[in-house]
C-alpha positions in Angstrom: 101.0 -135.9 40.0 98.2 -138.1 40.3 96.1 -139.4 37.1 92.6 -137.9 38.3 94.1 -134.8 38.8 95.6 -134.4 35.4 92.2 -135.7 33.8 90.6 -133.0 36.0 91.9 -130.3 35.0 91.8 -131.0 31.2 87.8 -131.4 31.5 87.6 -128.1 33.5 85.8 -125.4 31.6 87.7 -122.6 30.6 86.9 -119.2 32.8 85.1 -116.8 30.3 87.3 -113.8 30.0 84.6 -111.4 28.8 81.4 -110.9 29.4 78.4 -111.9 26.6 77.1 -108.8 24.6 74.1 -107.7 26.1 72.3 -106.9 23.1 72.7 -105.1 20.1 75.8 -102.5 19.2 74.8 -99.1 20.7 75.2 -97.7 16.6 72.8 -100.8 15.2 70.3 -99.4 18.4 70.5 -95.7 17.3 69.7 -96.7 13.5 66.8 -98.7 14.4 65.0 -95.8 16.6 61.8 -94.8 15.2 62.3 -91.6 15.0 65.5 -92.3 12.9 63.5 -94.5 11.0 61.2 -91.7 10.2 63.8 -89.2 9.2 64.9 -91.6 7.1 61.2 -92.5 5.2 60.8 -88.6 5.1 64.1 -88.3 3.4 63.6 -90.5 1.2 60.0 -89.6 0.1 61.8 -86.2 -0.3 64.5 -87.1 -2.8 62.0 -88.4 -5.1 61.9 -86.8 -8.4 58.4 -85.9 -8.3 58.1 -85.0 -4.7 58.7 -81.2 -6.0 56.0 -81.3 -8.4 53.5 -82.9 -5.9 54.6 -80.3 -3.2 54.3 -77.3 -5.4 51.0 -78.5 -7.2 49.2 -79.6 -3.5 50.2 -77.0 -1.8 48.8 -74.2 -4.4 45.7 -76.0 -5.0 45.4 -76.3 -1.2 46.2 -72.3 -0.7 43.9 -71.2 -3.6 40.8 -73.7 -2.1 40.8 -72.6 1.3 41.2 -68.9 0.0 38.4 -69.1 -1.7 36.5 -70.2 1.1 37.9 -67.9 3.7 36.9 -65.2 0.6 33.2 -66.5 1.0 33.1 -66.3 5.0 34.9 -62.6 5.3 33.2 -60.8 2.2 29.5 -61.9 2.7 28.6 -59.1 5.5 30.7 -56.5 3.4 28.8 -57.4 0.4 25.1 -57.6 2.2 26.0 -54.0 3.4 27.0 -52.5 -0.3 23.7 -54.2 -1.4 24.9 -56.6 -3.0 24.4 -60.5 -3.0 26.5 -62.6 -0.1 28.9 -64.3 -2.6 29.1 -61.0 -5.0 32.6 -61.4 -3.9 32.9 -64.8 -4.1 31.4 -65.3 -7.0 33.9 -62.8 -8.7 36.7 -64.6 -7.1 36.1 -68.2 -8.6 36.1 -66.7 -12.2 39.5 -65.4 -11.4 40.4 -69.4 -10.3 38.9 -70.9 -13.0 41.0 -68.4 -15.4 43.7 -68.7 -13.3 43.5 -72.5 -13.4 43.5 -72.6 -17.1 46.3 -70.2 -17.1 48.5 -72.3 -14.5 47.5 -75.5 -16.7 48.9 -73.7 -20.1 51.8 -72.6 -17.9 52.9 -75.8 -16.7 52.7 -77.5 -19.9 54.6 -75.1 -22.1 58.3 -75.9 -22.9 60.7 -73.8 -21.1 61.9 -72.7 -24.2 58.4 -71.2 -25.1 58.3 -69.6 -21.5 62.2 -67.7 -22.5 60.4 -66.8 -25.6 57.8 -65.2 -23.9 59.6 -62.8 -21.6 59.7 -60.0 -23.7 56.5 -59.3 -25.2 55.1 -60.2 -21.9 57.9 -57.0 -20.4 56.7 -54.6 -23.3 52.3 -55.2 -22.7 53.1 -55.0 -18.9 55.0 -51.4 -19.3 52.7 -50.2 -22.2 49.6 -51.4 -19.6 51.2 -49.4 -16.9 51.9 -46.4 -18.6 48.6 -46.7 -19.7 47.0 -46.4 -16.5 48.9 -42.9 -16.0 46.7 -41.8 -19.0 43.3 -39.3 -17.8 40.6 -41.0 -18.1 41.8 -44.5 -18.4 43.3 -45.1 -15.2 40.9 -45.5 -12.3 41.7 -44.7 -8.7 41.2 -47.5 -5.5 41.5 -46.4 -2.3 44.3 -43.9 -3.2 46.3 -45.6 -5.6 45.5 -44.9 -9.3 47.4 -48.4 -10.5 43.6 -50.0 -12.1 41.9 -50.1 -15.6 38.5 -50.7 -16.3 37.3 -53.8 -18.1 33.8 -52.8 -18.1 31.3 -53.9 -15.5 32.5 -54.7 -12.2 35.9 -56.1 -13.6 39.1 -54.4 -13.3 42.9 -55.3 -13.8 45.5 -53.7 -11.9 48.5 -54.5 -14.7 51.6 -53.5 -12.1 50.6 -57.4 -10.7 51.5 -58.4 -14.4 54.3 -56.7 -14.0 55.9 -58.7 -11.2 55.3 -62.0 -13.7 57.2 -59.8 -16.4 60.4 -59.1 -14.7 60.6 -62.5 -13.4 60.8 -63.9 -16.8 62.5 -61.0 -18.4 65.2 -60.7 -15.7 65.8 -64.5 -15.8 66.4 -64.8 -19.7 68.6 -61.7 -19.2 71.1 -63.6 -17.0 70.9 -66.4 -18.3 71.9 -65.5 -21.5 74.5 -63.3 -20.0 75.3 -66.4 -18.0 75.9 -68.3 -21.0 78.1 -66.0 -22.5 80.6 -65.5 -18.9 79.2 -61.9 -18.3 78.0 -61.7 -15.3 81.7 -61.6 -13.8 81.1 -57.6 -14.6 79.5 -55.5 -12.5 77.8 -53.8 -14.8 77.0 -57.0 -16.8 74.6 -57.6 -13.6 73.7 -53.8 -13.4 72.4 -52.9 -16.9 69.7 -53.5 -18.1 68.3 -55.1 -15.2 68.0 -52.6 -12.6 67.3 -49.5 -15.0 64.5 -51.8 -16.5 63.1 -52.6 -12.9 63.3 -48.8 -11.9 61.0 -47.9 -14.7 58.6 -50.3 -13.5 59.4 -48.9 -10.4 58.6 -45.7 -11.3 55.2 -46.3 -12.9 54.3 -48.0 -10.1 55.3 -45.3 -7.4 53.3 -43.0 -10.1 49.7 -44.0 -9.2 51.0 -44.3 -5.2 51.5 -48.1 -4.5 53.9 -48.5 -2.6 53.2 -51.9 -1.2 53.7 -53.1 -5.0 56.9 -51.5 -5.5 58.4 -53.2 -2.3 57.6 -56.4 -4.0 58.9 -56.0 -7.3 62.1 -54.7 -5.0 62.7 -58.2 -3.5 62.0 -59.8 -6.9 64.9 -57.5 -8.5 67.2 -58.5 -5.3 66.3 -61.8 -5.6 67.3 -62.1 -9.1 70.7 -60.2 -8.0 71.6 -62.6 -5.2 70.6 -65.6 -7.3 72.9 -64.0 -10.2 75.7 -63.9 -7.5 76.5 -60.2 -7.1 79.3 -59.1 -5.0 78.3 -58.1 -1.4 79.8 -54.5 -2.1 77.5 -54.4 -5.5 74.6 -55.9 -3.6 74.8 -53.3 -0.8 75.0 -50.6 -2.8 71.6 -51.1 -4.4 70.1 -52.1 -1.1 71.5 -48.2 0.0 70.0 -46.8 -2.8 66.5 -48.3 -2.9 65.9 -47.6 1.1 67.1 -44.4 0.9 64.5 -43.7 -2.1 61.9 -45.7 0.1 62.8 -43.6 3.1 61.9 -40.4 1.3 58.9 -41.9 -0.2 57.5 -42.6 3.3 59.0 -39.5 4.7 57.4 -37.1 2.4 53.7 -39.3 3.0 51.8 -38.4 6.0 49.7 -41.6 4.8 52.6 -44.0 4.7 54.1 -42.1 8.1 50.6 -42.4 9.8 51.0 -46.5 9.3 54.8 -46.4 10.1 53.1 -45.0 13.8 50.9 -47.9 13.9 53.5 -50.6 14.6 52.6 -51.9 18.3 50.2 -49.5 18.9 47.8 -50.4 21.4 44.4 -48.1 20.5 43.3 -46.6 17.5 44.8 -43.3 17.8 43.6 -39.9 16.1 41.3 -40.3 13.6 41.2 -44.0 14.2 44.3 -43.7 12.1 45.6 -47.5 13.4 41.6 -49.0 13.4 42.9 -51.5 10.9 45.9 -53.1 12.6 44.2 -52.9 15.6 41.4 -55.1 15.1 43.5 -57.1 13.2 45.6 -58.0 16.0 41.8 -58.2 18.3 40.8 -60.8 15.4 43.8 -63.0 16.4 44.1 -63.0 19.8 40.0 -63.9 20.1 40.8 -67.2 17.8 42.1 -69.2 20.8 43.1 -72.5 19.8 40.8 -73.7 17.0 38.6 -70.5 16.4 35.3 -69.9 16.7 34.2 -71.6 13.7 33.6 -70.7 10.3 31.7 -67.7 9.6 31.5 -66.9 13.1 33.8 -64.1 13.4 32.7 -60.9 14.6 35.7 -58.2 13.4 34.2 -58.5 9.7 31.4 -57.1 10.7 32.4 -53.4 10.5 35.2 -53.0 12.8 38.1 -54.7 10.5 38.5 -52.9 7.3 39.7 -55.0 4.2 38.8 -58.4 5.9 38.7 -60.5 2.2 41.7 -58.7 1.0 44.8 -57.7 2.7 43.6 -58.8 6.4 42.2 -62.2 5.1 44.5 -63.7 7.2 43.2 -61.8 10.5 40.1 -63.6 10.0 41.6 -66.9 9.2 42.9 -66.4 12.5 40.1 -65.5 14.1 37.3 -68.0 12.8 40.0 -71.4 12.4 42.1 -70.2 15.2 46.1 -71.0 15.5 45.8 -74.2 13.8 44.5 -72.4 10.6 46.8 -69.9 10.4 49.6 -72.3 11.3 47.7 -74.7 8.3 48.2 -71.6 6.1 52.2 -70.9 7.4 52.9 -74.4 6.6 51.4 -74.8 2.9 53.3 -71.4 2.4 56.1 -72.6 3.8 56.0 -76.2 1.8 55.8 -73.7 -1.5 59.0 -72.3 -1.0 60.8 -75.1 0.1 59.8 -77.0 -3.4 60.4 -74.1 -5.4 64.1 -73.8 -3.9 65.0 -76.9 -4.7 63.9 -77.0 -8.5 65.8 -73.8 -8.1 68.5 -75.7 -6.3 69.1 -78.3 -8.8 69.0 -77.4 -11.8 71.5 -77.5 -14.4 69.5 -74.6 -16.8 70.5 -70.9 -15.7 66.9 -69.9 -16.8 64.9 -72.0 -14.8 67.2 -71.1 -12.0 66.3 -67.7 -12.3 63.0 -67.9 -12.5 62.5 -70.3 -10.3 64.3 -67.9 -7.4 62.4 -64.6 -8.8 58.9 -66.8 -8.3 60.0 -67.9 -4.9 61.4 -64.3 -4.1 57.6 -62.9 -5.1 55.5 -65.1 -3.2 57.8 -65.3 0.2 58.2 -62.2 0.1 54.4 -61.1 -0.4 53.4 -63.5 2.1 55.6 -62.1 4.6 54.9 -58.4 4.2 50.9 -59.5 4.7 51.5 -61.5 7.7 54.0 -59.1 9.1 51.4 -56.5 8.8 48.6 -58.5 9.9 50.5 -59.1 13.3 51.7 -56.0 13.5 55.5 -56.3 13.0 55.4 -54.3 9.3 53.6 -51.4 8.5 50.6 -51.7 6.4 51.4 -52.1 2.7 48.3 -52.9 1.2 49.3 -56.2 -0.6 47.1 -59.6 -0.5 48.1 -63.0 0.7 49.2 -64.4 -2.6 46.9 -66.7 -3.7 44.6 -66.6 -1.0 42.9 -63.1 -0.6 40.8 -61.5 -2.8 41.4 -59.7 -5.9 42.0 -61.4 -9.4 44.5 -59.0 -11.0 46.8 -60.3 -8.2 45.6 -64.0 -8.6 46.0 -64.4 -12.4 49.5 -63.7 -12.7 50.5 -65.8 -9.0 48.7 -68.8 -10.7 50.5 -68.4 -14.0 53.6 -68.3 -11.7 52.6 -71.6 -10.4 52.3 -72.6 -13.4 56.1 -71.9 -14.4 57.9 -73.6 -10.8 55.1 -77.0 -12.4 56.7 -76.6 -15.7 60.4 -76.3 -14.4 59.3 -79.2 -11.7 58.6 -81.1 -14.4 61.4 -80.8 -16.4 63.8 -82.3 -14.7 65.8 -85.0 -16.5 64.8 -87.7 -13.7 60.7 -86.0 -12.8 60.4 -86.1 -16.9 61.7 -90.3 -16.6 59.4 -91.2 -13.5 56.5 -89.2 -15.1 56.6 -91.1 -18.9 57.1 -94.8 -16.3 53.2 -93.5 -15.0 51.6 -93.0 -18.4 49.9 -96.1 -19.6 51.1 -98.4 -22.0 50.6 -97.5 -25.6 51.8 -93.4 -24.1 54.9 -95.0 -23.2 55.3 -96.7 -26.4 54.3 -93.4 -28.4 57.0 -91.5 -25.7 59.1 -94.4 -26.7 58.7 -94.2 -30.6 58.9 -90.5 -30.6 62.2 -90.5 -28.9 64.0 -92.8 -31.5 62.5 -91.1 -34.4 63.9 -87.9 -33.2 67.4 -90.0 -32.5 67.1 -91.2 -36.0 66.5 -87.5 -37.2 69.4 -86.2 -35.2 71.9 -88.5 -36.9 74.4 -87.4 -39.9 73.5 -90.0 -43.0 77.0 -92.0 -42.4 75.9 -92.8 -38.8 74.2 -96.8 -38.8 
């Protein structure tokens, strides 16, 4: 073989075998898409330890704020007409914040040992309050129901509101301290005395008519049951019992049958019998888009009965349109989300409980209004929580707020990142406190 052949084919390059990579790996490609890269910010900002407390303090404040103003915009004709001034209502409805602010402020502060004290003198007032209203004389009646007490004035307090607060707290240092001592594995461990308790609220609530208030404190006592873990068979069986009880209560009601007849009805009917739902539904649909601005809406002018209280949200619909009523959904919907997970993890059986009942309440109120509103639920005469008028139901929603901001906050790692934010002689006080109670807590061999 020749020399230059031999020294030819030793300088020859090499053929590639495989081709270059064209870029990078198609996983490296997928975790670098933006809207991976946002799921992941959004996740992160999530699993925070304060994100709950933010969430949960925002979106109330939010809620109670635009309530107030959507209070102002849908009670100022109804006021003008009952000769009174255009924010009689409003006015009224501050007062009930500002209390209700100072209220969620004590609330959220408090220990959660203070709150488990609490529970049962809070239980016995709400009963004694409620039987109290059954008394002649003393308990006024409100567009059928008889469930109010004068204050004097033009101030009232409808005490079966309280009573929702009450069996939340009640019910949730009952279980827990059944919890503690590995009860709740019997049946009727999770029976008694929960749901005889919640029966005789039930009871003096079905006494002055309210119906809609009963269905609430319902979900709060099934709340607490599902939370507690009940058997599916146990769980059933109450479910049975309470709609067959509500069956007969509506059944023997022409009132409560009348609005059973209203769901997707398309005109008013005899007696203008579905006038409400109606031009609840005429309030939406005119909305459009972004609505036709605020304190333009027409159906509070007469047609729509109740527009600041249980169809608040009719005219939210109507005067900020689809986005504010989705605005509203979502802050709702933020609430619950934050309160099930300071439900969710948790290590403390009471602030489990509680937690779950609040979140029980409020969904569920919300729900029943909004149902109503669009005309998917009968009309059960109970407000948006924290948005519609009427302080007896604000007061006691606030002071629940108050309890998921207190449970938020203590959490081992929200209590951590809150003492890192407090300036620098409050850390050192947080600091100083903690290894004087250390120092307490030891036995005098311990150096």
């Amino acid at each position: 073989m020749p020399a230059d052949t031999d020294r030819s084919r030793r300088t020859a390059p090499r053929p590639r075998t495989t081709a270059p990579p064209a870029g990078r790996p198609l996983g490296a490609r997928l975790r670098d898409n933006p809207v991976t890269r946002f799921r992941r910010r959004v996740q992160r900002a999530w699993d925070r330890p304060l994100t709950a407390y933010y969430v949960i303090a925002g979106s109330s404040v939010l809620l109670i704020v635009l309530g107030l103003i959507m209070v102002y915009s849908s009670s100022m004709v109804y006021a003008i007409n009952k000769g009174l001034g255009s924010s009689y209502f409003f006015s009224k409805q501050l007062v009930a914040a500002l209390v209700g602010g100072v209220l969620l402020v004590i609330a959220a502060r408090m220990p959660v040992k203070l709150h488990r004290a609490l529970a049962y003198p809070i239980i016995v007032g709400s009963v004694a309050l409620m039987a109290l209203v059954q008394v002649p004389g003393v308990g006024q009646e409100i567009n059928g129901n008889t469930n109010w007490i004068s204050l004097g004035g033009p101030f009232q307090i409808q005490p079966s509101e309280f009573g929702k607060l009450a069996l939340v707290l009640w019910g949730a240092d009952l279980l827990a301290r059944k919890q503690e001592r590995r009860l709740l594995t019997q049946w009727k461990h999770l029976l008694v005395p929960l749901v005889p308790a919640a029966f005789m609220l039930l009871g003096l609530i079905m006494l002055g008519g309210d119906m809609g208030t009963a269905v609430i404190l319902t979900a709060i006592l099934f709340g607490l049951l599902w939370i507690a873990g009940a058997p599916t068979r146990l769980f059933a069986s109450v479910l049975a019992v309470a709609a067959a009880i509500g069956a007969l209560l509506i059944w023997t009601s022409p009132n409560r049958m009348a609005r059973l007849s209203c769901l997707g009805a398309t005109d008013a009917g005899p007696a203008d019998i579905c006038l409400q739902p109606l031009h609840g539904s005429y309030a939406l649909a005119s909305g459009g888009l972004f609505g036709s601005g605020l304190g333009a809406g027409v159906e509070k002018w007469g047609q729509l009965p109740e527009a600041h209280t249980d169809f608040i949200f009719a005219v939210t619909g109507e005067e900020l349109g689809l986005a504010g009523t989705l605005s509203v959904l979502a802050l709702f919907a933020a609430l619950g989300y934050a309160g099930i997970r300071v439900a969710g993890r948790t290590e403390d059986p009471f602030v489990r409980y509680a937690a779950g009942g609040v979140i029980t309440w409020i969904m569920a109120q919300a729900v029943i209004n909004v149902g109503a509103v669009l005309g998917l639920l009968p009309i059960a005469g109970v407000p948006l929580p924290l948005f519609s008028y009427g302080g007896s139901a604000l007061l006691p929603a606030m002071a629940a707020i108050g309890l998921l901001i207190a449970f938020a906050r203590a959490d081992p790692a929200a209590r951590a990142a809150l003492d890192t934010r407090l300036p620098g002689r409050k850390r050192a006080a947080v600091r100083w406190n903690t290894m004087r109670r250390r120092a307490r807590g030891r036995s005098s061999g311990e150096r």
